[in-house]
C-alpha positions as CSV (number, residue, x, y, z in Angstrom):
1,X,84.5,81.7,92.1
2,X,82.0,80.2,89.1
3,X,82.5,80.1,85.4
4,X,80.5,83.3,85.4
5,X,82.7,85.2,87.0
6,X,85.6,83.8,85.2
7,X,83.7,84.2,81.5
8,X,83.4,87.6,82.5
9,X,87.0,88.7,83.4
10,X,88.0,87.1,80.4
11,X,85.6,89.0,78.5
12,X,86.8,92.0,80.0
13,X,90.3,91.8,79.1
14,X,89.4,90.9,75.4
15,X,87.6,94.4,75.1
16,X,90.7,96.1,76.8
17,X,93.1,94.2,74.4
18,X,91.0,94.9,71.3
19,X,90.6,98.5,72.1
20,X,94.2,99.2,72.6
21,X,95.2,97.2,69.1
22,X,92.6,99.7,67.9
23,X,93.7,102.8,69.4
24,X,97.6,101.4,68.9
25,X,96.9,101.6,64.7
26,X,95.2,105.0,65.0
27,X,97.6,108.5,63.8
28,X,95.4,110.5,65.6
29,X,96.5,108.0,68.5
30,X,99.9,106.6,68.2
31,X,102.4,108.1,66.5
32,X,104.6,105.0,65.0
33,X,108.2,105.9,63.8
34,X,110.1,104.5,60.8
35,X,113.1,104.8,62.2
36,X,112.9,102.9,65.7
37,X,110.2,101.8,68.2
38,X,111.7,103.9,70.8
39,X,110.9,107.1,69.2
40,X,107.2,105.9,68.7
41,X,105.2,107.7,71.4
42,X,101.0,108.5,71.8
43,X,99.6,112.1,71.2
44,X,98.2,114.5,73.0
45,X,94.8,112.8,71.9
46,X,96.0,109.1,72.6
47,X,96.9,110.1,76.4
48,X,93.1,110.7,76.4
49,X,92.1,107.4,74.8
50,X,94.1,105.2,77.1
51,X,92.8,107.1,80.0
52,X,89.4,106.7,79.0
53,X,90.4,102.5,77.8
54,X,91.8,102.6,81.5
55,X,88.5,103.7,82.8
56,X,86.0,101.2,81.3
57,X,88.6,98.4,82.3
58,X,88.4,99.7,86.0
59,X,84.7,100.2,86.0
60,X,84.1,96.8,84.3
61,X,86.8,94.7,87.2
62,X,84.6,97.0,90.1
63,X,81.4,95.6,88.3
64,X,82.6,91.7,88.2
65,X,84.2,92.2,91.7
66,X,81.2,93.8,93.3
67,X,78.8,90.8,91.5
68,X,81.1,88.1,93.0
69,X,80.9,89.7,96.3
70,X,77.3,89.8,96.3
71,X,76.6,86.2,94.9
72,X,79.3,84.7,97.2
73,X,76.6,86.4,100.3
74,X,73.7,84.7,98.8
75,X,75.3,81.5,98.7
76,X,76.8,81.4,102.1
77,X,73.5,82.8,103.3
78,X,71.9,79.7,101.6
79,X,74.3,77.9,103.3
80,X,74.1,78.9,107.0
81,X,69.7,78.5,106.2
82,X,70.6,74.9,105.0
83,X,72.3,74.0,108.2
């Protein structure tokens, strides 16, 4: 669809990106072994932060998704009145 729509994806992802780096260098978080990445896991508390990041990502794609749908009918509605 428009630059709008495209602007706001991309804004979207940058918000879920940023809050996971965030979360990712929180102990509360994500607990980060010296010895190997594998052993590197979240806590009880980060299982409830990425839920939440997961969320706000789904509620913001639902939000772009219903906008396009809705701008999309006024335009072919404009259209069809054209025409």
């Amino acid at each position: 669809m428009g630059k709008k729509f495209n602007l706001m994806r991309s804004m979207n992802k940058d918000v879920v990106y940023g809050a996971l780096l965030e979360l990712s260098q929180n102990q509360k978080v994500w607990h980060e072994s010296s010895v190997s990445p594998e052993y590197s896991h979240l806590t009880d508390d980060g299982k409830e932060a990425i839920i939440h990041v997961i969320e706000e990502m789904f509620r913001g794609l639902q939000t772009i998704q219903k906008r396009e749908i809705a701008d999309e009918a006024k335009r072919q509605t404009l259209e069809s009145l054209k025409g």
